[in-house]
N, C-alpha and C positions, 0 to 999 in steps of 0.2 A: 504494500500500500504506500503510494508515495504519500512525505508528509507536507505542512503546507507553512511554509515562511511564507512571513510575514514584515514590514516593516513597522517598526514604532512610529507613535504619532503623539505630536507634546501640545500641553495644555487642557484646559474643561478644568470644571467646578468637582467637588466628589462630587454629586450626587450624579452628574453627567458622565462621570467611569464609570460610575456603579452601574447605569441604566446602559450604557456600552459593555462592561462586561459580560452584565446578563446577555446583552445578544451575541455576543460570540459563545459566550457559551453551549446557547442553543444552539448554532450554528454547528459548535464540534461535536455537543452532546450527539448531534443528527449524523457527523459527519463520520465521526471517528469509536461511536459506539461499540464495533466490531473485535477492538482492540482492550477493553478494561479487562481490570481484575473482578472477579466476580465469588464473592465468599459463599461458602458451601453453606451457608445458617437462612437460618427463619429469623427477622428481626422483629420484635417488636420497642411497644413504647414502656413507658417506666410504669403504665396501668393495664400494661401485659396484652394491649390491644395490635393485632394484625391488621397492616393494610396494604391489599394490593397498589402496585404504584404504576400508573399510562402516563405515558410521555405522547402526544398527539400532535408532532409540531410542524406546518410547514415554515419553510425558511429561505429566504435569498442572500446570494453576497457575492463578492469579487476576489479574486483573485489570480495573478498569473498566469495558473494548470489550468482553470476552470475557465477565465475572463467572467464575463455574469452570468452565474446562475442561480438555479431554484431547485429545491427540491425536498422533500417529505420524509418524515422517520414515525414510525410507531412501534413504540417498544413498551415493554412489559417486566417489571420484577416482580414475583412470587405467583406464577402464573408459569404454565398450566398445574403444575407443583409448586408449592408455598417457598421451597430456598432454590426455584429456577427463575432463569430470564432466557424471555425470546425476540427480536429484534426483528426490523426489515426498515430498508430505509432507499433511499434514490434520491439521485442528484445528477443536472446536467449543465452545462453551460455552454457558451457561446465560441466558445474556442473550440470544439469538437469533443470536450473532456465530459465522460460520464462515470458513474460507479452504482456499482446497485450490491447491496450487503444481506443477507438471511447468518441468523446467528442464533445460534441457544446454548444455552449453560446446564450446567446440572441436574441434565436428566436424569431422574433414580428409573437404572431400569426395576420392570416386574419382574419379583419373584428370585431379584439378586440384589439384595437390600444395600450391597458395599459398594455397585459396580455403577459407577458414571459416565456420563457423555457428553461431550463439548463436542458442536459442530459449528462450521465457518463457512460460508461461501462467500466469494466476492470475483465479481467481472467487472473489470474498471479498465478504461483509456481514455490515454492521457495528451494533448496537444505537445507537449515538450518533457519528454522523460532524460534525464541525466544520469547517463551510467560510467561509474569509473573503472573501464578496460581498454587494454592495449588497440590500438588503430589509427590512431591520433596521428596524423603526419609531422605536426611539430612536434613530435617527443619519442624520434624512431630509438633510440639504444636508450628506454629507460621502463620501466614495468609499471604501467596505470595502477593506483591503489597499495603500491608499497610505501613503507614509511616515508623514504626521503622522497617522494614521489613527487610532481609537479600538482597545485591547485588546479592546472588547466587543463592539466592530461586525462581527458575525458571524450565521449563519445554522447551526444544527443540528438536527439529525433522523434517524432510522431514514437508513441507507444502503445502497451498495452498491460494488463498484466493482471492474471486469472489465478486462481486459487480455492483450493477445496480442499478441510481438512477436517478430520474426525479422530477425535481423542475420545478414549477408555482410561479410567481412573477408579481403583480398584483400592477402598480404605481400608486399611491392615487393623485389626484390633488392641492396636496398643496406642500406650496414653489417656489421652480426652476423647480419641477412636474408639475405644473401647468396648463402651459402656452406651453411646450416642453418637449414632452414625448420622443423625440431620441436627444440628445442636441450636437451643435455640439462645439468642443473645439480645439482653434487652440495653437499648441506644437511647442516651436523653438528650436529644437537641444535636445526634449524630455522633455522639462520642461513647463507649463502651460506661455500662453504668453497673454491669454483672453478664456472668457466661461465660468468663476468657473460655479459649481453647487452646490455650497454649501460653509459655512464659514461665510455668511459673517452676522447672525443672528444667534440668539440662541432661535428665534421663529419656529416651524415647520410650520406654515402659512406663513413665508415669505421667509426663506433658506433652501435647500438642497431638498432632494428625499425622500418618505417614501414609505415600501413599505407590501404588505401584503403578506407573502410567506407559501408556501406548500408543503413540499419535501413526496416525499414517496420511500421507499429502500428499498431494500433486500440484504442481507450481509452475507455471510459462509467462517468465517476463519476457518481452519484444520489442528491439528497438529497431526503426525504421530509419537507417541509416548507411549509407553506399562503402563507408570506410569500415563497416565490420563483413567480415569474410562470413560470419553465423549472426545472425542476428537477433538470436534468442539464446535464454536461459532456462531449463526446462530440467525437473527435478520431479522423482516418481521415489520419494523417501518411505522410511520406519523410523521414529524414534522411541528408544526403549529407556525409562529414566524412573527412578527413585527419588522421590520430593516427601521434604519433611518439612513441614510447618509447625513452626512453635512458636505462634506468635499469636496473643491475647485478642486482637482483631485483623484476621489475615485483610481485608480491606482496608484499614488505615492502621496498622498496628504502633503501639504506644511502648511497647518492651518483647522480647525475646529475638526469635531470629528464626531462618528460612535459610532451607540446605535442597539444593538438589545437581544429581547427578548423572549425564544425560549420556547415552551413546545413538549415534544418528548414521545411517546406513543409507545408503543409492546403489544396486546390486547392478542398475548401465540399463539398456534395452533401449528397444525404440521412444519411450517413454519420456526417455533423460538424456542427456547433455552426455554426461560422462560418467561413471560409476564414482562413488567417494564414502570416504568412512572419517565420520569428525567428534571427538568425546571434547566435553566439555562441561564444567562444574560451574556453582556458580553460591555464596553465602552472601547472607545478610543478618545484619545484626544492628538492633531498634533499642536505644537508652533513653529511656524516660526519665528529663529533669523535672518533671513536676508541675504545679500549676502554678501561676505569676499575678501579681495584682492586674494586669491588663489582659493578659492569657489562659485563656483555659483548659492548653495543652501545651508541653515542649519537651521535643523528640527530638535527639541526634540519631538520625539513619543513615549508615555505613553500608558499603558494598562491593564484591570482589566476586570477579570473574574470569575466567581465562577458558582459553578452547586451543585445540589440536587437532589439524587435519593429520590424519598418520596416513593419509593417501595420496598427498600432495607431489609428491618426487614420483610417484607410480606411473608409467606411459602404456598404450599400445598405436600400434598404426591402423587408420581407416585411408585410403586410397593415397599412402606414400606420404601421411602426414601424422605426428605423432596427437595421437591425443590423451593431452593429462587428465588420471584424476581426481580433478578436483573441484567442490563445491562451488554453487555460484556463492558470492558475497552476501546476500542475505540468509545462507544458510548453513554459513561455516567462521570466518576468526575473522569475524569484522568490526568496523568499529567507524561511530558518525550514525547521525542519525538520533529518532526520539526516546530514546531508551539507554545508549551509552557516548559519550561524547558528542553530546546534546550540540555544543558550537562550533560541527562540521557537519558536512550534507550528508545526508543517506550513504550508508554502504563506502564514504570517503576513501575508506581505507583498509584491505585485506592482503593476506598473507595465510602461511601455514600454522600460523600460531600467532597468538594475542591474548595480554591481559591487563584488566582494567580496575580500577579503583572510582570510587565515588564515597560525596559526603554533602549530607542535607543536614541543616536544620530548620524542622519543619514547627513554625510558634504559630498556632490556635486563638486568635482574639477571641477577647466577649465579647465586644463588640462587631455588631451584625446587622449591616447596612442594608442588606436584603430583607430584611423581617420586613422594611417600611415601605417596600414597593408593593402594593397590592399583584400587579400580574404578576410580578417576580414570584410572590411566595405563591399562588395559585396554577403556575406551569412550572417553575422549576424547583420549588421547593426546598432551597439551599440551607440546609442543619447549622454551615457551618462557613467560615475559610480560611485559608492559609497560607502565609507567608512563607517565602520558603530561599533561604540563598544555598546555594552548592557551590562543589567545586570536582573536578574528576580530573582524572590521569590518565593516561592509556599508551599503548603501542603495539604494530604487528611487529611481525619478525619471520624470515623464511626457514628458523630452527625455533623449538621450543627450547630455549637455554634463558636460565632467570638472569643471566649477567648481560643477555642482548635485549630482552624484552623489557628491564631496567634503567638502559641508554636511553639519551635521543628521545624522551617519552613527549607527547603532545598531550595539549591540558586545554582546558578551559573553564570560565567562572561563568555564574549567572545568577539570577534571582525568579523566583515561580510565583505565581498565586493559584491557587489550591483552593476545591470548593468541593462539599457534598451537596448533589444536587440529583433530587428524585434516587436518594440512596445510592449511587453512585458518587467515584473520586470523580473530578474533571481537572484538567490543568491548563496553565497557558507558563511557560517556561521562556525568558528572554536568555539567552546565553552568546557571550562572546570566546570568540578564539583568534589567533594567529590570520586567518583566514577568511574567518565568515560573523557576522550579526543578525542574529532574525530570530523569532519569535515562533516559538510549534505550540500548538495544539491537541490533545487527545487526553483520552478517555485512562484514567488511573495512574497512579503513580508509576513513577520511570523504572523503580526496580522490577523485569518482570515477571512474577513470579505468578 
């Protein structure tokens, strides 16, 4: 999914952010839905009351992929199951750029009370997609997407890029698993008030959720471009991974921490690009300073990840040309983009190896500028929001060796504002780097867990 910089724009009164915030909001709530984190619980209020939550919103706006467009999102939390969501949304614009999203969460299947389902679809193209790979005629002896790589050694063109993915997620009986396989947690004003499911052990026998998960994909980005000899990216994967949540509110959590452990397979076929094999870990860990005369939350979140394609040097030949294998960049050690080195573009920068660090601290006001907007609290219903400055570290490398992946690292700072809105995180993230300034968009916080 490309993501969508943005430029800042200075001046207006507060109440005139606030009333601009909300509509971006909606905008990404619509836009970028397909992508949040979605907690496995039934929420209720502090008088134990369930409420289904509709998001019913059309929306129009501008920007560069899109030029002007419009388009509709209807989504659902605790529907058709009380701790699922199911989504569908469309958007098109004047530039040629569409996307259309179908998504559901935590389907319990029948009759296998542990066993879950996340599905994804999305068909989207795009007027101007930017991919960083080799073709580039100003950058002939240098490798698109490696560290020292050029900002401009890139390839773009008319695009496309389709995806379908179904994940199985199968909860192990230990911990807070145990006992309560759909847990229920009661939220006042969006913040945990009882229920944790995690935190409060750093034994998996006695805290949190652990879980055994299954994804399988299929993936074809396509760029329409005379200087690429292949002009797509096309991936027919399995990812096989152990993920343990130990953390008090896996949607906004206030203390413990989130482990998981992934192996990712592409066995070739007409299907895919190239065959590839990439493992890759990834922890987080959430310290809760407590509440503040102005705030009424503050959390330092921490995070560290790194990946390894072990198939990246592997070649054979198709018609007297070697083909490597190895992953396309959004699905092996990359790094850029809305999730890990936030102030570089998409997919910036890959290699055979890469790892990353990151640091929020994310402060919760009482005060709550939305309560006073009638439509605001009537269509987006925002509990809460949040300030949030970062900072991250990162870099590829063509060995995994901690003494190279350590060098030469690329960084950047930024500052977030962070909102629960219809029981969802949303964010809007400005970050600077070496390189780039722009503002992203989407649906839950950046670690993605």
């Amino acid at each position: 999914m490309k993501e969508t910089w943005q430029r800042c724009h200075k001046g207006g009164t507060v109440k005139s952010i606030v009333v601009s915030l909300s509509f971006v909001i909606i905008v990404f709530l619509s836009l970028f839905f397909a992508c949040g984190v979605y907690a496995q619980s039934i929420f209720v209020t502090p008088d134990k009351g369930f409420e289904k939550k509709v998001l019913k919103v059309p929306y129009a706006f501008y920007n560069e992929a899109y030029g002007a467009a419009a388009g509709f999102v209807y989504g659902v939390t605790g529907a058709p199951q009380d701790q699922a969501v199911v989504v569908v949304s469309a958007v098109a614009g004047t530039e040629g750029s569409y996307a259309l999203f179908l998504l559901e969460r935590n389907i319990q299947v029948p009759f296998i009370k542990r066993l879950f389902i996340d599905t994804d679809l999305v068909l989207s193209k795009y007027g101007d997609l930017r991919v960083y790979t080799n073709g580039n005629p100003d950058f002939p002896d240098e490798r698109a997407g490696s560290n020292e790589s050029d900002e401009d050694n890139y390839i773009e063109g008319d695009g496309s890029d389709h995806y379908l993915r179904l994940k199985l997620k199968y909860l192990l009986p230990l911990g807070h698993g145990k006992n309560e396989i759909i847990p229920t947690q009661v939220l006042d004003r969006g913040l945990l008030k009882s229920g944790e499911v995690g935190g409060t052990s750093w034994n998996p026998l006695e805290s949190g959720r652990t879980y055994l998960e299954a994804r399988i994909y299929y993936r074809k980005q396509d760029v329409n471009n005379d200087l690429l000899e292949e002009g797509d990216d096309k991936t027919r994967a399995i990812e096989l991974s152990l993920y343990r949540d130990n953390t008090d509110l896996p949607i906004n959590p206030s203390k413990g921490s989130s482990l998981r452990l992934k192996f990712s397979r592409d066995w070739g076929g007409s299907a895919s690009s190239a065959p590839w094999t990439v493992l890759d870990g990834e922890f987080s860990k959430y310290v809760s300073l407590g509440e503040a005369k102005k705030f009424r939350q503050r959390v330092i979140a921490l995070n560290f990840w790194t990946a390894n394609a072990l198939t990246w040097n592997d070649s054979h030949e198709e018609d007297g040309k070697p083909v490597f294998h190895r992953p396309p960049p959004y699905a092996g050690a990359s790094l850029g983009g809305i999730f890990r080195m936030r102030g570089f573009a998409s997919s910036r920068f890959s290699d055979k190896a890469a790892i990353y660090y990151a640091a929020e601290y994310r402060m919760t006001p009482r005060w709550n500028p939305f309560e006073d907007i009638g439509w605001v609290k009537k269509y987006l219903d925002i509990a809460w929001w949040q300030w949030v400055p970062f900072a991250e570290v990162g870099r590829v490398a063509p060995s995994w060796s901690l003494s190279e992946l350590h060098s030469s690292m690329k960084w950047d700072v930024g500052f977030g504002v962070r909102a629960m809105a219809k029981g969802l995180v949303v964010r809007i993230d400005t970050s600077v780097s070496k390189e780039e300034f722009g503002v992203q968009m989407m649906v839950g916080h950046p670690f993605p867990f």
